[in-house]
N, C-alpha and C positions, 0 to 999 in steps of 0.2 A: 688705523681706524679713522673715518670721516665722521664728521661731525655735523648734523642736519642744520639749516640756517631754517626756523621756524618762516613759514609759507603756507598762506592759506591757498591752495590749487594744488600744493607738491602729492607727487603721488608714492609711496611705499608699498609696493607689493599691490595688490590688489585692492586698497584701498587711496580715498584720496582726503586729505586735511582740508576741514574744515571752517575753526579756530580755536585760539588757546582757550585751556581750561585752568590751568593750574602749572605752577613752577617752582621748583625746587631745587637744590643744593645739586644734585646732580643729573635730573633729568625734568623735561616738561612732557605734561599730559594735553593730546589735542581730542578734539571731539573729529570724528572722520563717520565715514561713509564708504562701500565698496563703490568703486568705480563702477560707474555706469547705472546705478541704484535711483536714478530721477523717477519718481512718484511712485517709491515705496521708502518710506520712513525705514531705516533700517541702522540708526546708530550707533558706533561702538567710539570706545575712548582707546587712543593708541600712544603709547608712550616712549620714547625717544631720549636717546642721552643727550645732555647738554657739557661745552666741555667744561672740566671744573679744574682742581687744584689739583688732584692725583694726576698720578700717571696714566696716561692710555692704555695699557694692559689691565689692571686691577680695575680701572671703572669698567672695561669690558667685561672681566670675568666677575665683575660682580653685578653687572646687570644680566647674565647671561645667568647664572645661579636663582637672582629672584621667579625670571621665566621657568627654570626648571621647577623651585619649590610652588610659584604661584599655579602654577599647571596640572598639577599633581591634589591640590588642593581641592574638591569638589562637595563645596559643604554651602546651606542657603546663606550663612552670615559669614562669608568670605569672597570679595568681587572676583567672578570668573573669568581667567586667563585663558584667552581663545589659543593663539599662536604667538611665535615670535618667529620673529624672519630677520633678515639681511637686503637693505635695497641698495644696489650701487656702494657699498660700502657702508650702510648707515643701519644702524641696529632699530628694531622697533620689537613693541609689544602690542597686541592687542586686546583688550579686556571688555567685559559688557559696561555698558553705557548706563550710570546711577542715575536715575535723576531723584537726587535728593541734598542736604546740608551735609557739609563737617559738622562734628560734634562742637565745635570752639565756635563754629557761627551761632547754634542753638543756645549756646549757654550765654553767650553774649547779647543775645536778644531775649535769654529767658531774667537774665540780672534787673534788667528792670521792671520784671515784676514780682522779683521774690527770689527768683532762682525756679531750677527746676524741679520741680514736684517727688519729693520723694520716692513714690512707685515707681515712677518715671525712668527716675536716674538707675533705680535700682534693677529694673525690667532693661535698661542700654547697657547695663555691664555684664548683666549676667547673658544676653547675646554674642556679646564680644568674649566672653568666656567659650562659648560654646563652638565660634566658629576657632579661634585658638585652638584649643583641643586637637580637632579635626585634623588642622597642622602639625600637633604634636606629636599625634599620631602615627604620620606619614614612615611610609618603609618604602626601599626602593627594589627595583627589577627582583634581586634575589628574595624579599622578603626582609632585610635587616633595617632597623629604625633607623632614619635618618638625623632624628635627637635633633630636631628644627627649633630654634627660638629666635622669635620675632626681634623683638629687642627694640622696638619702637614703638612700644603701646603710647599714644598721646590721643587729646583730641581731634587733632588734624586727621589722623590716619583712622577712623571712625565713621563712616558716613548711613545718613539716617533719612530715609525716602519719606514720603507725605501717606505711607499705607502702614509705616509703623516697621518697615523690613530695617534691619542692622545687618552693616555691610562692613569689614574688616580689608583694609586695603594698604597697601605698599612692603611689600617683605623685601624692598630693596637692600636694607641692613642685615637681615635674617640671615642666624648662623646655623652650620647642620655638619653632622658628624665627617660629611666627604672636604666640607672646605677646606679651601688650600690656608694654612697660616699667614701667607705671604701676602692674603690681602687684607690683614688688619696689623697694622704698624705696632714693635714693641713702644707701650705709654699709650695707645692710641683708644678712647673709649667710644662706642657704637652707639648711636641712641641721644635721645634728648636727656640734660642732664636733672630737670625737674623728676624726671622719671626712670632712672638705671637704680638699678639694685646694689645694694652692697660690692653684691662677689663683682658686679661691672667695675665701679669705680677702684677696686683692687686687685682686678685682672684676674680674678682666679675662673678656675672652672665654671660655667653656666648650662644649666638646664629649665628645662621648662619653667621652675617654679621661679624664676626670673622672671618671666612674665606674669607671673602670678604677684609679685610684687609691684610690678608696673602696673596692673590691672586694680592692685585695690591705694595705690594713690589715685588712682584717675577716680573711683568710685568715692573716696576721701573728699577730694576737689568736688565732686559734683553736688555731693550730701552737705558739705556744708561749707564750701564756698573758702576754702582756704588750703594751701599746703600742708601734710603730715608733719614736715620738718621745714618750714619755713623759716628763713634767715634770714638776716640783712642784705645779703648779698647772693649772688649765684653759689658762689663759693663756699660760703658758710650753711647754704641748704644742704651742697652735698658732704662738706664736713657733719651736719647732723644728720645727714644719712649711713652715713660711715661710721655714726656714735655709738656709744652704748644706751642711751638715751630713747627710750621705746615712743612712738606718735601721742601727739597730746588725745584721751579718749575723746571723740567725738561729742559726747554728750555734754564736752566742756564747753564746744561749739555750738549746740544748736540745743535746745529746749525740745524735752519728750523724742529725743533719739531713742528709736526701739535697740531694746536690749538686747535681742539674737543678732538684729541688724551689726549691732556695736562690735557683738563676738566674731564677727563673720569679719568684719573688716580688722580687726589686730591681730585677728590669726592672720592674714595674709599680708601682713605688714610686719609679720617679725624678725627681726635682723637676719638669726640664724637658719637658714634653707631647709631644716629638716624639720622645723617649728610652724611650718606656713603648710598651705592645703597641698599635697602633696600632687592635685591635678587641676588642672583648669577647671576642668566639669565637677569634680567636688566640691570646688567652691560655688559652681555655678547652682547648684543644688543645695548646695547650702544657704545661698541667696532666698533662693525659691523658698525653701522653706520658713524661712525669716518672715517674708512677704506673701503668701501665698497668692493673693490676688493679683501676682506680675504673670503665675504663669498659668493664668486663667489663657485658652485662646482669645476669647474677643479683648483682651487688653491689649492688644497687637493695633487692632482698629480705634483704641482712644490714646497711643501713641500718636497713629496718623495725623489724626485730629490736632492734635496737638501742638504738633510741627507744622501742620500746615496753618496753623492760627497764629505761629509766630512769624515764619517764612515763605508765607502763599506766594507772597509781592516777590520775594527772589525767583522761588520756581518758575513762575508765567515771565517773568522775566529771560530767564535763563532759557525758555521754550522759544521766546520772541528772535533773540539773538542767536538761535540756531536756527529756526528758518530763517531770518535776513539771510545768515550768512550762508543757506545752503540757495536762495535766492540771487544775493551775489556772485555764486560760482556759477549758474546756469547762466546770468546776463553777462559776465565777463568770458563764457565760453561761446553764450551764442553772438558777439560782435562779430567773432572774427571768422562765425561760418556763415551761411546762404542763408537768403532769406526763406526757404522751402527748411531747415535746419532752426534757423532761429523763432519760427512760429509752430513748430512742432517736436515735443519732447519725443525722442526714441525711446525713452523707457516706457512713456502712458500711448504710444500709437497704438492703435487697436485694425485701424480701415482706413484706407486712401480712394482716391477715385477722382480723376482727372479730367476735364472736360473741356474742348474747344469754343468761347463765342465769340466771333469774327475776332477780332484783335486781342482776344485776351483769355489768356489761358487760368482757369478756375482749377483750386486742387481743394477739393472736400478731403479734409483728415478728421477722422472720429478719433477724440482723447479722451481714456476713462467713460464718461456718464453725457460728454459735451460734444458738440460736433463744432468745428472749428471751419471759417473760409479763408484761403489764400488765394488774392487773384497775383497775377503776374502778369504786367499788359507785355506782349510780344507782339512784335510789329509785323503786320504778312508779309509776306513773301514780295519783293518790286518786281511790280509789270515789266516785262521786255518793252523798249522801244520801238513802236507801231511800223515807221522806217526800216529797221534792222528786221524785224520780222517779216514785211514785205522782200527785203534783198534775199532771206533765207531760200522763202519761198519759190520764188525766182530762178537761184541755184539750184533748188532742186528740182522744179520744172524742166529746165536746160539737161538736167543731167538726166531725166526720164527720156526728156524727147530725145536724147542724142540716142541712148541707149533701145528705144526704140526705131531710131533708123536704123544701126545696127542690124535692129536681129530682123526689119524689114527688108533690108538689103539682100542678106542672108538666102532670106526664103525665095530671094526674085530668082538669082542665078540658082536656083533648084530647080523653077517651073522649066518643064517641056519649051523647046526653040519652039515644037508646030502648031502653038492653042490656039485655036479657034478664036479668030477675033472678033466674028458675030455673036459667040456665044455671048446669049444674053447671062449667063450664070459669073457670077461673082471672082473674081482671081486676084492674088496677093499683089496688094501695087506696094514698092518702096515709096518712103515718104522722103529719101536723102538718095544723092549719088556720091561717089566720090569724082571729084573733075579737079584737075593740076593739084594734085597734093594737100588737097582737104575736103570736109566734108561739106555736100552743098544741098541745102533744102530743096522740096520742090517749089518752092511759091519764089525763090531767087531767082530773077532773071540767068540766064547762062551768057555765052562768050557772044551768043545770035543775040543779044536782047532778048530772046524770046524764056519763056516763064511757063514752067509748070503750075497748073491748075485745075480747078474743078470745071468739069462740064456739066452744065445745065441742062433739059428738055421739058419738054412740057408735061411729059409723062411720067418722066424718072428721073432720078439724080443718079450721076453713079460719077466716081472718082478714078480719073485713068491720069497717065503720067504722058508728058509728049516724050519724042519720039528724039534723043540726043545725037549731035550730029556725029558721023561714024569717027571713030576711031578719038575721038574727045573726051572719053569717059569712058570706065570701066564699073561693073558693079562689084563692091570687097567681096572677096572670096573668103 
């Protein structure tokens, strides 16, 4: 398997990269476009292995499993996995295009004002609950549960738009009942270790409600601003996750923690698997209920709000450096075409129309709403030389007149030996004879000095030929 060397112009299948978005452990996300899509906005995020520490087999089949399970997924709080394909050797995926924050940027910019606002945090988990679910859900062809779990619940993989939408993205690590053993190493744990469940860090069995424990430390972390089992060390977090030692209660953390709130989050933080909400969406409803004003609809729209008063300056940011950079790829493509190419987009032509004024050719292209001019000065056409076109002339003069003696000749030895030489009426005269082996005008003197000519009278003109001394000439036959 090949490994894509990130390139803003490379093209994958029928799209083309644009630039990077994000990068990770084992694969980076680019922002791309279909090819040939110039002046239609039409974004998607496509995603590429990058090469890592594993072996090329097991990153392959485990990027080729997230495409399966992420495809399969069709829920609003789970980012939509279009296709994945094969370009020249190189794997991709394609997904719709967020424009919105990670969760880890919002809470990073909400810390300085207090942190996130209780409904808030409590309204972003219980989405992420929801799109979970959906996946938990998932059965394959025959109808048998696939038994999906994520296994990366963090804030990174959480994204949250400026209209209040939550989007659940990367099931890169996501395990499910068809997976092969062979691509998770015996000792080897999946997931971030702020966030693995018990049965993770002990290797046993996992189902959903693994995620259900990852889902209420992140909610833990958000409400008050600290880890459930926080320790000195990495180490010592997941030894007190590993404890028998139940989460310090919230309300030790934070002043006036609602008390359903409180219950809702220990039940899903309890050691033993059959003691925590038995589904994503139970708890996700159990949430709601705690809160009820999260799952009012318009609270969706004072999410938005929200995010965009923390991270407006990112988003128009992030809008800018995606036109430059789709701006980039049209001036880097159209150097190296025509100038009739480089002043007119294929994708916004609409009408052309081409006009000649003396030296300079005018091409009218209508693009979208604007009418565009290209001139091209072309140079006319170069006059022939007055000289040369006199010689032509000439030549073909010569070749008329010859051709005309000819067919005068012709007609002479046709006429009657007895015509009448007073007849006043008209009779074919040759303008050429042949005499010694070529051919000879009449206005040429012949071998007498004497010269064929015109006769004059005072009455008429008429054209007759003299009279060639016998046996000196013949007329062509």
């Amino acid at each position: 398997m090949r490994f894509l060397e990130p390139k803003a112009g490379a093209v994958l299948g029928k799209y083309e990269l644009l630039a990077p978005v994000a990068k990770g452990g084992m694969a980076q996300v680019w922002s791309a476009r279909p090819v040939g899509s110039r002046g239609f906005r039409n974004v998607v995020a496509i995603k590429t292995i990058l090469k890592g520490q594993i072996d090329d087999r097991r990153l392959e089949q485990m990027f080729l499993q997230e495409s399966i399970v992420a495809a399969r997924v069709q829920h609003p709080n789970v980012v939509k996995t279009f296709e994945a394909g094969e370009h020249d050797g190189v794997l991709y995926m394609t997904m719709e295009w967020v424009d919105g924050e990670p969760l880890q940027v919002i809470t990073a910019a909400a810390r300085e004002r207090g942190g996130i606002p209780l409904p808030v945090s409590v309204y972003l988990v219980s989405q992420v609950l929801r799109g979970l679910h959906a996946a938990h859900e998932l059965s394959d062809d025959d109808g048998q549960p696939m038994n999906v779990v994520h296994r990366d619940i963090s804030p990174q993989n959480v994204m949250v738009t400026a209209t209040g939408a939550v989007k659940l993205v990367d099931f890169g690590i996501a395990k499910t009942a068809l997976q092969d053993d062979s691509l998770t190493e015996a000792g080897e744990i999946k997931g971030k270790f702020a966030y693995v469940s018990p049965e993770q860090v002990a290797g046993a069995a996992l189902d959903r409600r693994s995620d259900v424990f990852a889902t209420g430390v992140l909610l833990y972390m958000l409400t008050t601003g600290r880890h459930p089992f926080k320790g000195e060390s990495a180490a010592e977090t997941v030894r007190n996750i590993c404890g028998e030692a139940p989460a310090l209660p919230p309300s030790r953390m934070r002043e006036q923690f609602p008390v359903e709130l409180e219950r809702v989050l220990q039940k899903a933080l309890e050691k033993r698997t059959e003691r925590r909400w038995a589904t994503a969406e139970e708890m996700a409803l159990a949430l709601e209920a705690a809160l009820p004003e999260c799952a009012r609809p318009e609270f969706q729209k004072y999410v938005g709000d929200y995010v965009h008063q923390l991270c407006g300056s990112r988003s128009s940011e992030r809008r800018q450096q995606l036109r430059a950079a789709e701006e980039r790829l049209e001036r880097e493509r159209n150097e190296g075409s025509s100038p009739m190419l480089a002043a007119i987009s294929q994708g916004s032509l609409r009408a052309l129309s081409i006009e000649r004024m003396g030296s300079e050719i005018v091409i009218h292209a209508e693009a979208d709403a604007s009418f565009d001019t290209l001139s091209l000065d072309i140079p006319e056409r170069r006059k022939p030389n007055p000289l040369k076109r006199r010689l032509r002339q000439a030549l073909w003069s010569a070749a008329l007149l010859a051709s005309g003696a000819l067919v005068g000749i012709g007609a002479r030895s046709l006429m009657p030996q007895a015509a009448d030489a007073r007849s006043h009426s008209a009779s074919p005269v040759p303008s050429a004879v042949f005499e010694d082996g070529r051919v000879r005008t009449l206005s040429e003197p012949n071998k007498a000095g004497q010269a064929s000519g015109v006769r004059h009278s005072k009455r008429s003109t008429s054209t007759g030929v003299a009279p060639a001394p016998s046996g000196s000439t013949k007329p062509i036959q």
